[in-house]
N, CA and C atoms of all chains as a GROMACS GRO file, in nm:
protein
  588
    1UNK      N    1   0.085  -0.120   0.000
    1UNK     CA    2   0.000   0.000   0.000
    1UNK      C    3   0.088   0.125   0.000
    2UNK      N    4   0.044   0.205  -0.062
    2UNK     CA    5   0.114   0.318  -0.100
    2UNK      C    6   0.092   0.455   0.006
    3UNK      N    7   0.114   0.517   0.034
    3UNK     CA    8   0.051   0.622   0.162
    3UNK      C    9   0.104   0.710   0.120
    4UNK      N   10  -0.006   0.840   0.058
    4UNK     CA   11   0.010   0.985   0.020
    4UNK      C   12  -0.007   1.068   0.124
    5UNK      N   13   0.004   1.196   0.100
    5UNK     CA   14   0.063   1.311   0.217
    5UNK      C   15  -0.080   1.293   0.277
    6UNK      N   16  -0.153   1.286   0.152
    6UNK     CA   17  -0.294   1.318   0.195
    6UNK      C   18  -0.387   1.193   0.316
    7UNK      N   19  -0.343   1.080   0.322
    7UNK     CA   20  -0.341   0.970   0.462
    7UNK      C   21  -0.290   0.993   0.543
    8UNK      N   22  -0.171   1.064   0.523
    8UNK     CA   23  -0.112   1.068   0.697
    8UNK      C   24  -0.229   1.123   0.768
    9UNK      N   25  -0.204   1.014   0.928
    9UNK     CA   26  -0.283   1.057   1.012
    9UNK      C   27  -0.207   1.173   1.126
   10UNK      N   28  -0.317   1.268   1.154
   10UNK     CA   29  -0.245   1.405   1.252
   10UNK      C   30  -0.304   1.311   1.362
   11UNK      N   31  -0.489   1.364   1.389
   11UNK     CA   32  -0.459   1.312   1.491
   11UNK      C   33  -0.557   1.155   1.535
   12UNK      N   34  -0.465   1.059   1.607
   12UNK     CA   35  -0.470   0.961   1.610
   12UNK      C   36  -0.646   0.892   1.663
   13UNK      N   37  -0.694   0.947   1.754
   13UNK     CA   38  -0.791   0.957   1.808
   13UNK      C   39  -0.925   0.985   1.761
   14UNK      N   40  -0.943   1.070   1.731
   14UNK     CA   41  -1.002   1.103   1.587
   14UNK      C   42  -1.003   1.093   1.459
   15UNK      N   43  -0.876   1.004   1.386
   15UNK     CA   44  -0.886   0.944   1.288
   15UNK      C   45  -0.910   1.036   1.208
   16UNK      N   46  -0.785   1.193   1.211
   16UNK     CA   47  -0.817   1.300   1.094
   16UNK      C   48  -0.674   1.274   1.040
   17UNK      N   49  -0.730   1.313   0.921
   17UNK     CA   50  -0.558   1.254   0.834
   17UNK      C   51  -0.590   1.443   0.747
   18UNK      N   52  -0.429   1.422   0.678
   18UNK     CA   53  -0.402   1.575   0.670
   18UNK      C   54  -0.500   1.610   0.536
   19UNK      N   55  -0.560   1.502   0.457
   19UNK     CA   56  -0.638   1.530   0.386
   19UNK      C   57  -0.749   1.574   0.427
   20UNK      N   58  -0.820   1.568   0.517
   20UNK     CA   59  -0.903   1.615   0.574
   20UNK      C   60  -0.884   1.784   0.625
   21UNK      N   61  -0.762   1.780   0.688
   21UNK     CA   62  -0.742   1.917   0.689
   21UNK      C   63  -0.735   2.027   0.614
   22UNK      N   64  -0.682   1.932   0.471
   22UNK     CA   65  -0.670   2.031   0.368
   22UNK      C   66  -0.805   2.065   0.274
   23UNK      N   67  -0.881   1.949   0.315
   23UNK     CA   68  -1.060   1.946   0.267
   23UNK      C   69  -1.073   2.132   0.321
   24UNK      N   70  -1.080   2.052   0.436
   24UNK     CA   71  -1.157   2.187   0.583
   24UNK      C   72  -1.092   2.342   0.529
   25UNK      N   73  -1.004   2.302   0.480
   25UNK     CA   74  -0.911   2.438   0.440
   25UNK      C   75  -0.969   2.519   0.304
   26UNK      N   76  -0.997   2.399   0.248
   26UNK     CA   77  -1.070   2.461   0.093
   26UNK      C   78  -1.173   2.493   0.143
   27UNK      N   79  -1.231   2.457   0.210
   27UNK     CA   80  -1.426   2.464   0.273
   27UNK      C   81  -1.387   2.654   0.288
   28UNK      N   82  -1.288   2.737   0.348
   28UNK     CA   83  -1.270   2.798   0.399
   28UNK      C   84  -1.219   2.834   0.510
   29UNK      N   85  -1.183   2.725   0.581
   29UNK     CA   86  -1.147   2.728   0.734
   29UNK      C   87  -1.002   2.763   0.785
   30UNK      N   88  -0.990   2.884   0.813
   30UNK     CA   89  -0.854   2.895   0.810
   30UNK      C   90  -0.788   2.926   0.986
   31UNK      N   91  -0.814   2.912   1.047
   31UNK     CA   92  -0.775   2.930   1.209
   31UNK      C   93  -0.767   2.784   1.279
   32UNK      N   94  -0.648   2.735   1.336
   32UNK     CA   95  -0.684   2.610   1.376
   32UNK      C   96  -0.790   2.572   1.454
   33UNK      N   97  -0.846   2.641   1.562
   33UNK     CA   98  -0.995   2.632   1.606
   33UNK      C   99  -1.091   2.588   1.531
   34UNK      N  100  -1.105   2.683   1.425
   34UNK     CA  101  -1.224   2.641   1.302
   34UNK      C  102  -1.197   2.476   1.238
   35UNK      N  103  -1.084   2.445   1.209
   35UNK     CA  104  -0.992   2.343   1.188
   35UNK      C  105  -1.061   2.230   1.284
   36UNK      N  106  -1.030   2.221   1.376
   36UNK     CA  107  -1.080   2.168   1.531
   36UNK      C  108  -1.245   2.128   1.535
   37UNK      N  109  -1.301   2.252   1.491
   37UNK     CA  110  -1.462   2.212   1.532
   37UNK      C  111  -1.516   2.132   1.402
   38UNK      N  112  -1.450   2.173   1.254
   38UNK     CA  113  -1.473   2.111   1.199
   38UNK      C  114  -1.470   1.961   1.147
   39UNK      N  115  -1.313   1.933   1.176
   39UNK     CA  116  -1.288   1.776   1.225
   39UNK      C  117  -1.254   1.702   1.339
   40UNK      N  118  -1.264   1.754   1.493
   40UNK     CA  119  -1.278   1.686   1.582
   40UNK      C  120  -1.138   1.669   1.610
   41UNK      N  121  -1.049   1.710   1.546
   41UNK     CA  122  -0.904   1.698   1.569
   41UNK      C  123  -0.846   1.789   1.718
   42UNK      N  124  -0.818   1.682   1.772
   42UNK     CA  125  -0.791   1.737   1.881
   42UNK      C  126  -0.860   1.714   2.007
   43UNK      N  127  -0.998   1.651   1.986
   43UNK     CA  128  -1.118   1.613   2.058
   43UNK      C  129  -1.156   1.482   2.135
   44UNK      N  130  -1.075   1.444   2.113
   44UNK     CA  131  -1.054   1.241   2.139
   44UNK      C  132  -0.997   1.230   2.252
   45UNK      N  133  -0.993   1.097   2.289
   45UNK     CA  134  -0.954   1.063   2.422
   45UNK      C  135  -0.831   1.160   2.462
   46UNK      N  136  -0.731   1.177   2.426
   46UNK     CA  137  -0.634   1.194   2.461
   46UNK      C  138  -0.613   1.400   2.497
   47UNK      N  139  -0.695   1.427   2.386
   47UNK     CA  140  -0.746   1.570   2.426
   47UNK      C  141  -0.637   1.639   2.390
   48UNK      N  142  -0.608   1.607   2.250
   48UNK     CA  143  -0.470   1.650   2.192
   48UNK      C  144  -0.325   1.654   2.232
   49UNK      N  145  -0.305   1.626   2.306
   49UNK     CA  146  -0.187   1.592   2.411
   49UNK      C  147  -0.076   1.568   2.257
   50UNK      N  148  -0.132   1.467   2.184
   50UNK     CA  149  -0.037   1.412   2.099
   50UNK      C  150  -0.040   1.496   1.951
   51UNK      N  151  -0.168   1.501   1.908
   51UNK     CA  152  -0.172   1.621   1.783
   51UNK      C  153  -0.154   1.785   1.761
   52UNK      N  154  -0.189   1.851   1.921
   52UNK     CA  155  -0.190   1.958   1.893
   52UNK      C  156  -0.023   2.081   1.880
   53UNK      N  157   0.061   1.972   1.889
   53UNK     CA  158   0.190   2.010   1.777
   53UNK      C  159   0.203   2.042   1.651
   54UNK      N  160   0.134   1.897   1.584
   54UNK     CA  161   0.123   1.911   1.467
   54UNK      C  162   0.040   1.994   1.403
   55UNK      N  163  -0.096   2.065   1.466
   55UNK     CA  164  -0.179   2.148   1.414
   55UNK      C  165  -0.138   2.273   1.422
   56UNK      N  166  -0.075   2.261   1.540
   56UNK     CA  167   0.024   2.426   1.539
   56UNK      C  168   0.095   2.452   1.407
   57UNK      N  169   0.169   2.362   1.396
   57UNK     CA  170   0.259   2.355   1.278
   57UNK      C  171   0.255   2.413   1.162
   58UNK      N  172   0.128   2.353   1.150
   58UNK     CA  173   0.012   2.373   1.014
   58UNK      C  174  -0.042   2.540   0.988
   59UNK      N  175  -0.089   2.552   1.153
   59UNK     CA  176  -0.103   2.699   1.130
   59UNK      C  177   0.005   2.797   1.190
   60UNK      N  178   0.103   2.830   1.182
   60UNK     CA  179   0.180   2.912   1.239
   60UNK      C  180   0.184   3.046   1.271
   61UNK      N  181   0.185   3.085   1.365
   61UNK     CA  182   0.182   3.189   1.451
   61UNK      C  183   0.301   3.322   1.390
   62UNK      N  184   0.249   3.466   1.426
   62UNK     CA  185   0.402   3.531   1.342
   62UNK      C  186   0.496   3.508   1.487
   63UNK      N  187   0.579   3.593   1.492
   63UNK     CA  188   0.686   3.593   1.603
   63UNK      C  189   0.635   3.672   1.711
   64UNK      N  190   0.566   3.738   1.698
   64UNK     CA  191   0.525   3.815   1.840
   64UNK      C  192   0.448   3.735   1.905
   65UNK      N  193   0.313   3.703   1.814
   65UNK     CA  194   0.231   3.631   1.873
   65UNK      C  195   0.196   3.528   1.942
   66UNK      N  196   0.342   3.412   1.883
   66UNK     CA  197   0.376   3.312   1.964
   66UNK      C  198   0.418   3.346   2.095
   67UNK      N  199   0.494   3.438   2.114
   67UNK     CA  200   0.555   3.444   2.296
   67UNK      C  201   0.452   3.456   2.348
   68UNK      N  202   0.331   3.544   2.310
   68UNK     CA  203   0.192   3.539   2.423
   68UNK      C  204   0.118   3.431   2.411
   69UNK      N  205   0.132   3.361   2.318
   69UNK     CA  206  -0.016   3.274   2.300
   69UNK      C  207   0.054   3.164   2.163
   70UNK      N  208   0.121   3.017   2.256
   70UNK     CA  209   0.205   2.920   2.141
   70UNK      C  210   0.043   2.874   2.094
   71UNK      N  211  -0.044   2.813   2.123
   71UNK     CA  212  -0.151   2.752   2.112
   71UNK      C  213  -0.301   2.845   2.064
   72UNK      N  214  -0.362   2.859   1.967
   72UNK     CA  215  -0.457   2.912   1.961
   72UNK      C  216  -0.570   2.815   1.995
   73UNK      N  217  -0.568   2.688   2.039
   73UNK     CA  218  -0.696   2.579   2.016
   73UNK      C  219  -0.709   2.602   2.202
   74UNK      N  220  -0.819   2.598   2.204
   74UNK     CA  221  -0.857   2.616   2.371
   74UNK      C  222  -0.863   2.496   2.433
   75UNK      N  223  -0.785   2.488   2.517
   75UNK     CA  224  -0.758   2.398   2.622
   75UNK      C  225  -0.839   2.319   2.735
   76UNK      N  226  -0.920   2.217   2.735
   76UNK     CA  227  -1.023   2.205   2.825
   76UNK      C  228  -0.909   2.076   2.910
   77UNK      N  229  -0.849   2.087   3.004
   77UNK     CA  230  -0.759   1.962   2.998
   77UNK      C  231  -0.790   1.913   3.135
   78UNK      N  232  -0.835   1.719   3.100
   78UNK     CA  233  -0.859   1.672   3.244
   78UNK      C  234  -0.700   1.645   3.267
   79UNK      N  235  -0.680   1.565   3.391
   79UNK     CA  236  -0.558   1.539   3.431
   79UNK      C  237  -0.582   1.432   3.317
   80UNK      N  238  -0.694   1.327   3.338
   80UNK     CA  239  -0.669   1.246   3.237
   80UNK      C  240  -0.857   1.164   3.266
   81UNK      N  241  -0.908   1.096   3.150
   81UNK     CA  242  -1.039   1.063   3.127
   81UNK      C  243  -1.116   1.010   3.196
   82UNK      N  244  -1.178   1.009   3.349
   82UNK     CA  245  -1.252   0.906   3.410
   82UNK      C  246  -1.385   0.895   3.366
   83UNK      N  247  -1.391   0.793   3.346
   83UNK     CA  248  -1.544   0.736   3.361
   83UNK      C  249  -1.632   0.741   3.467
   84UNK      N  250  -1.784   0.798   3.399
   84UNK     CA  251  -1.844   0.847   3.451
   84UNK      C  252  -1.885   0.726   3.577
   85UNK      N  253  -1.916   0.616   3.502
   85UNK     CA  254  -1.894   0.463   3.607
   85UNK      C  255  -1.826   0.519   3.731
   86UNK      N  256  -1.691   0.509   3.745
   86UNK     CA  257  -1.591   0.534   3.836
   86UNK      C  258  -1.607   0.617   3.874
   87UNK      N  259  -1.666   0.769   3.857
   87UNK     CA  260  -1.701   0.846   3.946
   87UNK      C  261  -1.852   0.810   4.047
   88UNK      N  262  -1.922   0.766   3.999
   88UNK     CA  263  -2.087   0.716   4.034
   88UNK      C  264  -1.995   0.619   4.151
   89UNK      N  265  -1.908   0.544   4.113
   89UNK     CA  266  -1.899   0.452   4.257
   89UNK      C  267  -1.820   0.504   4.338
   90UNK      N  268  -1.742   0.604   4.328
   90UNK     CA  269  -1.621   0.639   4.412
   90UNK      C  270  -1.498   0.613   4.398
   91UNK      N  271  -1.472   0.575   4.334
   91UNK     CA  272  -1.348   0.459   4.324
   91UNK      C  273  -1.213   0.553   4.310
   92UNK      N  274  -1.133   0.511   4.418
   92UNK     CA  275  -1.012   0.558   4.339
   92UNK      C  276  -0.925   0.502   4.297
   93UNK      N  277  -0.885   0.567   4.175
   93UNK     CA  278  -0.822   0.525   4.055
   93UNK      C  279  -0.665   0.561   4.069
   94UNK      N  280   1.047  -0.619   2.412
   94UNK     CA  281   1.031  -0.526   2.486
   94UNK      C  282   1.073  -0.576   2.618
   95UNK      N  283   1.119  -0.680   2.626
   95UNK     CA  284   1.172  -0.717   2.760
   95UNK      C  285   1.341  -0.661   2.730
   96UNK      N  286   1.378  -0.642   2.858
   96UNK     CA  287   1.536  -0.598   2.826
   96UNK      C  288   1.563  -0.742   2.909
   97UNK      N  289   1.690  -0.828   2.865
   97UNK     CA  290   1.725  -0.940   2.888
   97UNK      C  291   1.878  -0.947   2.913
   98UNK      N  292   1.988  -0.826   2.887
   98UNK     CA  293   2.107  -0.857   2.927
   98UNK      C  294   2.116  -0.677   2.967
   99UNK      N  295   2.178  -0.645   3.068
   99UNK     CA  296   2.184  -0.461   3.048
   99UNK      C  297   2.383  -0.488   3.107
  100UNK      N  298   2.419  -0.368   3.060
  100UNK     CA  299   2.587  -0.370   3.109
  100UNK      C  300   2.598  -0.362   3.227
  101UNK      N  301   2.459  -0.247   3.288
  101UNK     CA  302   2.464  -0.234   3.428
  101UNK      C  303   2.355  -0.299   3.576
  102UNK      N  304   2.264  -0.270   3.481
  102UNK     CA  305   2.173  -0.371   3.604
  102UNK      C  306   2.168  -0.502   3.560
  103UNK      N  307   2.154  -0.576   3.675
  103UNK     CA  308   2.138  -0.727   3.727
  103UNK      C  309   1.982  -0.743   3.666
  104UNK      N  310   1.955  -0.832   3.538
  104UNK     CA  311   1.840  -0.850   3.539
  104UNK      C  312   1.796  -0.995   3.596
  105UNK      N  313   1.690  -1.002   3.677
  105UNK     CA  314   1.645  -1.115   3.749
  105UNK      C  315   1.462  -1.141   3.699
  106UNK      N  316   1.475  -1.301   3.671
  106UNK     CA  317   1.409  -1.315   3.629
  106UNK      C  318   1.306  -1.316   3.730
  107UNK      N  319   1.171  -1.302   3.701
  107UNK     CA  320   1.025  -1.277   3.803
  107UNK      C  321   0.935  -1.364   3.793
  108UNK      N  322   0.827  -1.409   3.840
  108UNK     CA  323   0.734  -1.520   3.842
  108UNK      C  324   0.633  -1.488   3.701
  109UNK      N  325   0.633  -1.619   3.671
  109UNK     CA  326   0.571  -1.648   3.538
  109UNK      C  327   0.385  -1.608   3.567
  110UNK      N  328   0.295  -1.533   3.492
  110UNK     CA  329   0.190  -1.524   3.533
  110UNK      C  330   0.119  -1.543   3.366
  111UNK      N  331   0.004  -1.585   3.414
  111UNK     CA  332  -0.077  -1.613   3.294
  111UNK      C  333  -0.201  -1.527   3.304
  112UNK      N  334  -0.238  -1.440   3.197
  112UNK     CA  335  -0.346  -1.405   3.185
  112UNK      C  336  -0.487  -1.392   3.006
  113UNK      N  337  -0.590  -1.347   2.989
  113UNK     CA  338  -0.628  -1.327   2.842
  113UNK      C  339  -0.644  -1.249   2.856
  114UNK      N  340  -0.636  -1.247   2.679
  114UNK     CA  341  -0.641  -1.096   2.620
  114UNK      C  342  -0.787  -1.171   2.471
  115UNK      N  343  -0.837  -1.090   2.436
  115UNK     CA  344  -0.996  -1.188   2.331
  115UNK      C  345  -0.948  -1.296   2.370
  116UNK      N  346  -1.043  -1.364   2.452
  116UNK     CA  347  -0.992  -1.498   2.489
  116UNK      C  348  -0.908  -1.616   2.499
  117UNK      N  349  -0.805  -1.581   2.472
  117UNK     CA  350  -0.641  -1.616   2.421
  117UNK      C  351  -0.615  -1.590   2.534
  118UNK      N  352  -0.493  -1.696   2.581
  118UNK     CA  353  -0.454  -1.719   2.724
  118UNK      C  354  -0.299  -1.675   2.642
  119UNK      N  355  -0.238  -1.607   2.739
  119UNK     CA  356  -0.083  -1.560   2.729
  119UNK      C  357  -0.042  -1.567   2.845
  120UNK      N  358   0.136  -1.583   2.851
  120UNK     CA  359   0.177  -1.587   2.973
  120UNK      C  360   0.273  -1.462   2.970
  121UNK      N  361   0.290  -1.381   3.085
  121UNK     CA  362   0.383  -1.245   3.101
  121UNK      C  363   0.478  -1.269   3.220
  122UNK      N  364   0.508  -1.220   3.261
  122UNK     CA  365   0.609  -1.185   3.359
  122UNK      C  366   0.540  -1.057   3.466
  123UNK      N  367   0.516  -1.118   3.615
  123UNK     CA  368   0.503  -0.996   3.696
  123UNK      C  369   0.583  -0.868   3.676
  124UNK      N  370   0.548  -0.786   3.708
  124UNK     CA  371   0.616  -0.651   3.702
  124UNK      C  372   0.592  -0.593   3.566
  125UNK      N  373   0.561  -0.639   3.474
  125UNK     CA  374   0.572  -0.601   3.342
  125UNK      C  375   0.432  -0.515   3.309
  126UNK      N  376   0.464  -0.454   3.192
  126UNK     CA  377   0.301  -0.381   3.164
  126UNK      C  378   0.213  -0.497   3.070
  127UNK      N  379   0.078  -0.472   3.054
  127UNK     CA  380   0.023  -0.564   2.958
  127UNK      C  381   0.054  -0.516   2.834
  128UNK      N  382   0.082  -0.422   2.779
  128UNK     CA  383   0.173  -0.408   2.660
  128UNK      C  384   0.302  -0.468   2.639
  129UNK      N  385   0.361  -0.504   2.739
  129UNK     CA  386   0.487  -0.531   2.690
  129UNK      C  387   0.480  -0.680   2.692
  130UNK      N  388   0.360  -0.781   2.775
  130UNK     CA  389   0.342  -0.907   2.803
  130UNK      C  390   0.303  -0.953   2.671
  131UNK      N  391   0.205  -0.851   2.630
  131UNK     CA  392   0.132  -0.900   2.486
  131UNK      C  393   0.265  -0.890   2.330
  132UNK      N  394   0.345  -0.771   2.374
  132UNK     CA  395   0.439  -0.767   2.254
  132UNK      C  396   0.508  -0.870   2.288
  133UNK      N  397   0.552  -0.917   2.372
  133UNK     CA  398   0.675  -1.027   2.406
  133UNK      C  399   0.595  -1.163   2.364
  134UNK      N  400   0.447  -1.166   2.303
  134UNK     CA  401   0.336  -1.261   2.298
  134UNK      C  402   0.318  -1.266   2.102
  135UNK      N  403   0.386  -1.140   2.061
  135UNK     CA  404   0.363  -1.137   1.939
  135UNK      C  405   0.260  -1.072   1.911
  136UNK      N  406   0.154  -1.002   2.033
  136UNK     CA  407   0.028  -0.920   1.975
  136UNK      C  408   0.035  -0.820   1.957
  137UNK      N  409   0.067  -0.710   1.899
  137UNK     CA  410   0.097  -0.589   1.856
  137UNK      C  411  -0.053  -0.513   1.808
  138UNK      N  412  -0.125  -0.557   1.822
  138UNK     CA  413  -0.227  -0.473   1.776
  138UNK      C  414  -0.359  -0.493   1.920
  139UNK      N  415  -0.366  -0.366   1.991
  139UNK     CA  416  -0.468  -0.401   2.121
  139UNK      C  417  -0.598  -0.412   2.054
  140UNK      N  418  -0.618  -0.276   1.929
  140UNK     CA  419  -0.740  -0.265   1.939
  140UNK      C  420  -0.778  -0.215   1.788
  141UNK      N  421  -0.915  -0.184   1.775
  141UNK     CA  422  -0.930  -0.110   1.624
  141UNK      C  423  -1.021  -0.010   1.670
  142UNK      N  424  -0.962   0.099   1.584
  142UNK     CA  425  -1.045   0.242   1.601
  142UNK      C  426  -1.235   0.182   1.553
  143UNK      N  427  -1.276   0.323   1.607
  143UNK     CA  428  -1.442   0.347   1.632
  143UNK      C  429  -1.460   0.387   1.462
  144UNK      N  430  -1.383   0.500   1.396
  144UNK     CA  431  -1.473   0.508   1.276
  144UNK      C  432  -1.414   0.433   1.153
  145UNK      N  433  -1.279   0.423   1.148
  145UNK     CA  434  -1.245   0.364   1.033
  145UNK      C  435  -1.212   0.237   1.033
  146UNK      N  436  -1.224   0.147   1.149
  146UNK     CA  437  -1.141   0.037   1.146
  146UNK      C  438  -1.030  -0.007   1.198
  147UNK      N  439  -0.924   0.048   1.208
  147UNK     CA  440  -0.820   0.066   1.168
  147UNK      C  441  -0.677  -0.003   1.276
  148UNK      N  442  -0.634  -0.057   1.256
  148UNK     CA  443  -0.570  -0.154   1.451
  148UNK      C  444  -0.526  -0.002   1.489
  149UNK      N  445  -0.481  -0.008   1.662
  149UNK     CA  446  -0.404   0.073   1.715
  149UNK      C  447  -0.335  -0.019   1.793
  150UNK      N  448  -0.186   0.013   1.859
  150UNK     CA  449  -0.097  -0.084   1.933
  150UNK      C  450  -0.042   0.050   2.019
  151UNK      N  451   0.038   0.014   2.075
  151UNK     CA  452   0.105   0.110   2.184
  151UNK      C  453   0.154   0.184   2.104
  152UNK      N  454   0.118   0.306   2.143
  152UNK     CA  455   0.224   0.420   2.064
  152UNK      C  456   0.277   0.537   2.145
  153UNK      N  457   0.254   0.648   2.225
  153UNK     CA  458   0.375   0.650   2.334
  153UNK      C  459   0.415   0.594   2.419
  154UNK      N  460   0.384   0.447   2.480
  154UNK     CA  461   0.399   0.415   2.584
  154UNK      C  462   0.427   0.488   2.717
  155UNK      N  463   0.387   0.621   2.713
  155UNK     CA  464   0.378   0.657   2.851
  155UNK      C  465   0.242   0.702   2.895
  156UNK      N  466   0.116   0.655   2.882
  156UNK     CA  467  -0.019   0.662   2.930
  156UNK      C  468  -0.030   0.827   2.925
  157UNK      N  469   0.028   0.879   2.763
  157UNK     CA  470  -0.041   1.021   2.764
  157UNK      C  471  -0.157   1.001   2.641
  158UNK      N  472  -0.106   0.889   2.545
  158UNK     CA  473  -0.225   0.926   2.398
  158UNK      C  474  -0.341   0.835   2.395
  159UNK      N  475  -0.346   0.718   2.518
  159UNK     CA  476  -0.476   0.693   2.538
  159UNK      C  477  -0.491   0.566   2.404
  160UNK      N  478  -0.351   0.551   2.322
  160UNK     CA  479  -0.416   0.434   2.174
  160UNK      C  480  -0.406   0.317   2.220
  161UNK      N  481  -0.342   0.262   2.374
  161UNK     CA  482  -0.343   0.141   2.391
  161UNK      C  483  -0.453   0.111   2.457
  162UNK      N  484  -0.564   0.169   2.494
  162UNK     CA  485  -0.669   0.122   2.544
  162UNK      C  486  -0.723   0.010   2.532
  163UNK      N  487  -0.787  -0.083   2.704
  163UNK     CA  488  -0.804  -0.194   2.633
  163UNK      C  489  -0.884  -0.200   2.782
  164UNK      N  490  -1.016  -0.299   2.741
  164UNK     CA  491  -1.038  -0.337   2.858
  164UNK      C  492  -1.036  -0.404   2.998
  165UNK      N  493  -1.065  -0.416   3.084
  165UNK     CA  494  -0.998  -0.502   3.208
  165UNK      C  495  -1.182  -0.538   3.279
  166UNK      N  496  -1.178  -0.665   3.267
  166UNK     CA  497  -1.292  -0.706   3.293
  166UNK      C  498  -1.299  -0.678   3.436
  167UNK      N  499  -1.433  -0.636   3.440
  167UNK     CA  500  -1.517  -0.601   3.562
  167UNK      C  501  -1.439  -0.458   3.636
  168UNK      N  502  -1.347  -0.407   3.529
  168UNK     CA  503  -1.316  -0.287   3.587
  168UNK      C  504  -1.321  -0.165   3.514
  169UNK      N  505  -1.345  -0.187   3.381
  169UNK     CA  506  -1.299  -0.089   3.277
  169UNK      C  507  -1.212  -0.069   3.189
  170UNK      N  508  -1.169   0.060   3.142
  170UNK     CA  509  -1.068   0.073   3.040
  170UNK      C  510  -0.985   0.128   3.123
  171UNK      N  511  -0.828   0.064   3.109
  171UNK     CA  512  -0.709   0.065   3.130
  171UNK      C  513  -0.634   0.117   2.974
  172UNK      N  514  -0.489   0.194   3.045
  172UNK     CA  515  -0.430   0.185   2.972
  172UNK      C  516  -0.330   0.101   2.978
  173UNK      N  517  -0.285  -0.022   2.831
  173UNK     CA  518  -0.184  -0.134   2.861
  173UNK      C  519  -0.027  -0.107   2.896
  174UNK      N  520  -0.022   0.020   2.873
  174UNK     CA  521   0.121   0.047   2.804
  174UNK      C  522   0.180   0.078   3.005
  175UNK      N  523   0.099   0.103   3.086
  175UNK     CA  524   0.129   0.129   3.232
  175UNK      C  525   0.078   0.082   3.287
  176UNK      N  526  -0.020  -0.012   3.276
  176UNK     CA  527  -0.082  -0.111   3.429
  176UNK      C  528  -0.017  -0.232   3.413
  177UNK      N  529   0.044  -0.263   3.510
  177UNK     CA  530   0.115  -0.385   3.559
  177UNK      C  531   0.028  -0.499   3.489
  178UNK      N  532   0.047  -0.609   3.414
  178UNK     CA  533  -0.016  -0.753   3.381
  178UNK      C  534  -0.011  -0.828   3.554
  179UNK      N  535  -0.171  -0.880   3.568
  179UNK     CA  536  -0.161  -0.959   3.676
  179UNK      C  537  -0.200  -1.067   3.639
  180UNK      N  538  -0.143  -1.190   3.751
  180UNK     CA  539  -0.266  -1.330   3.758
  180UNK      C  540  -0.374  -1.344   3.683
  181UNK      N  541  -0.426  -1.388   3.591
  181UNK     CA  542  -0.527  -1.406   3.555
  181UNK      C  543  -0.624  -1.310   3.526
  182UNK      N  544  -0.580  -1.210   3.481
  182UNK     CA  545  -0.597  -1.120   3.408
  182UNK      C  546  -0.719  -1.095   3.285
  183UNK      N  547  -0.839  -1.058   3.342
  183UNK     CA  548  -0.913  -1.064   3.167
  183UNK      C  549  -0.951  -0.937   3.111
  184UNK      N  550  -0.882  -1.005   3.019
  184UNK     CA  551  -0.850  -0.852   2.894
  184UNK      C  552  -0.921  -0.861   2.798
  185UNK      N  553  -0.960  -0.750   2.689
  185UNK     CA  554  -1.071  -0.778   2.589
  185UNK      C  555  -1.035  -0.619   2.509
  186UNK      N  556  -1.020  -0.602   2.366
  186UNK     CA  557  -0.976  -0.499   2.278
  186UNK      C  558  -1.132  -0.419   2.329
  187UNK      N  559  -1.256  -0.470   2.376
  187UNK     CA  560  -1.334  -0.313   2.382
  187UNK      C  561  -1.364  -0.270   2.455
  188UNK      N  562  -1.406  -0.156   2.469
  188UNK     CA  563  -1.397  -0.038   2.604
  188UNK      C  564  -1.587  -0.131   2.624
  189UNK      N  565  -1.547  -0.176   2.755
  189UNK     CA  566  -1.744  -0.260   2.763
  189UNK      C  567  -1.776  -0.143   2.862
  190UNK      N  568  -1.711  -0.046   2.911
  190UNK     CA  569  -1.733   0.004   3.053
  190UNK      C  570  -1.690  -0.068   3.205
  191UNK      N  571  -1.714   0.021   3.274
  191UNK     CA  572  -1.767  -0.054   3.422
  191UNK      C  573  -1.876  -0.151   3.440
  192UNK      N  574  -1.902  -0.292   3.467
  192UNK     CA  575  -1.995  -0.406   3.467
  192UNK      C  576  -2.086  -0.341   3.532
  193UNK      N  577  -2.237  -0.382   3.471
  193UNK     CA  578  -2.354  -0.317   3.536
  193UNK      C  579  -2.346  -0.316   3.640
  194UNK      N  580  -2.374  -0.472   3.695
  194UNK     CA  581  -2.394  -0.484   3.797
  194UNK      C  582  -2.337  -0.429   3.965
  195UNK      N  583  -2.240  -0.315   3.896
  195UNK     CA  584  -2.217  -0.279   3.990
  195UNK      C  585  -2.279  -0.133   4.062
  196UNK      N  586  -2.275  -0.040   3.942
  196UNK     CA  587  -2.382   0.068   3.919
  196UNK      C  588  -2.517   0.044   4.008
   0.00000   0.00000   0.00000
């Protein structure tokens, strides 16, 4: 099997490959946020931990703007995913 | 994924434990993660994604990206790549939840 730019997967969790990004991009979408709501990239278990490098990448920041703000995608971050189960019983994990 | 000779530490071997993974009985080594019991088993693939199919296997191994997910009967989803393999162990590639019956 052959694998074009356009399969690589960004992010793993969500199962967005860069073709998709570049779809979202023609659609009009040009801010990684917009990027984000449109394909869920970034949204998956892991809560971008692992992709939201690579989306940076994609959209790059000028030089000022990075020292205040490396990340434009908003951050909702658990320590890490419990189930709602495991909270209902108490359990610690 | 086992380290078996190092220049500097003494590796000592640990008690043999058996557990499944889809109903396939494997044997690991205490102390070890269930990722590394299952690679040393030849299983490289825990699980397959929700929309496309697709296997996933350990990929940072440090319980930040969440792809080795796998279940642990009657307890939930674990990640393999950092929970210790125990005794008799039942493992299963899908997230079933927490068992009703406990809810």
């Amino acid at each position: 099997m052959v694998l074009s730019n356009h399969d690589l997967i960004v992010c793993r969790c969500e199962e967005v490959t860069l073709g998709d990004i570049e779809r979202a991009k023609e659609n009009g979408l040009n801010t990684s946020q917009e990027i984000k709501m449109a394909t869920r990239l970034g949204m998956g278990m892991c809560q971008g931990k692992i992709c939201r490098c690579l989306i940076d990448a994609l959209f790059p920041h000028s030089g000022e703007e990075l020292l205040h703000q490396p990340s434009t995608l908003t951050i909702h971050r658990p320590i890490r995913p419990v189930s709602l189960g495991h909270i209902a019983l108490k359990e610690d994990m | 994924m086992r380290v078996k000779n190092h220049p500097i530490l003494t590796i000592t071997t640990q008690k043999e434990i058996t557990f499944t993974f889809n109903n396939e009985t494997y044997s690991g080594y205490e102390g070890e993660s269930i990722a590394a019991s299952l690679w040393a088993n030849e299983v490289f693939q825990l699980r397959t994604t929700e929309k496309k199919s697709t296997g996933r296997s350990m990929f940072c191994g440090i319980g930040n990206c969440y792809d080795c997910r796998i279940n642990l009967a009657d307890y939930g989803m674990v990640r393999a790549c950092i929970t210790p393999v125990e005794n008799q162990m039942v493992l299963s590639s899908g997230d079933e939840g927490v068992a009703n019956d406990e809810l």
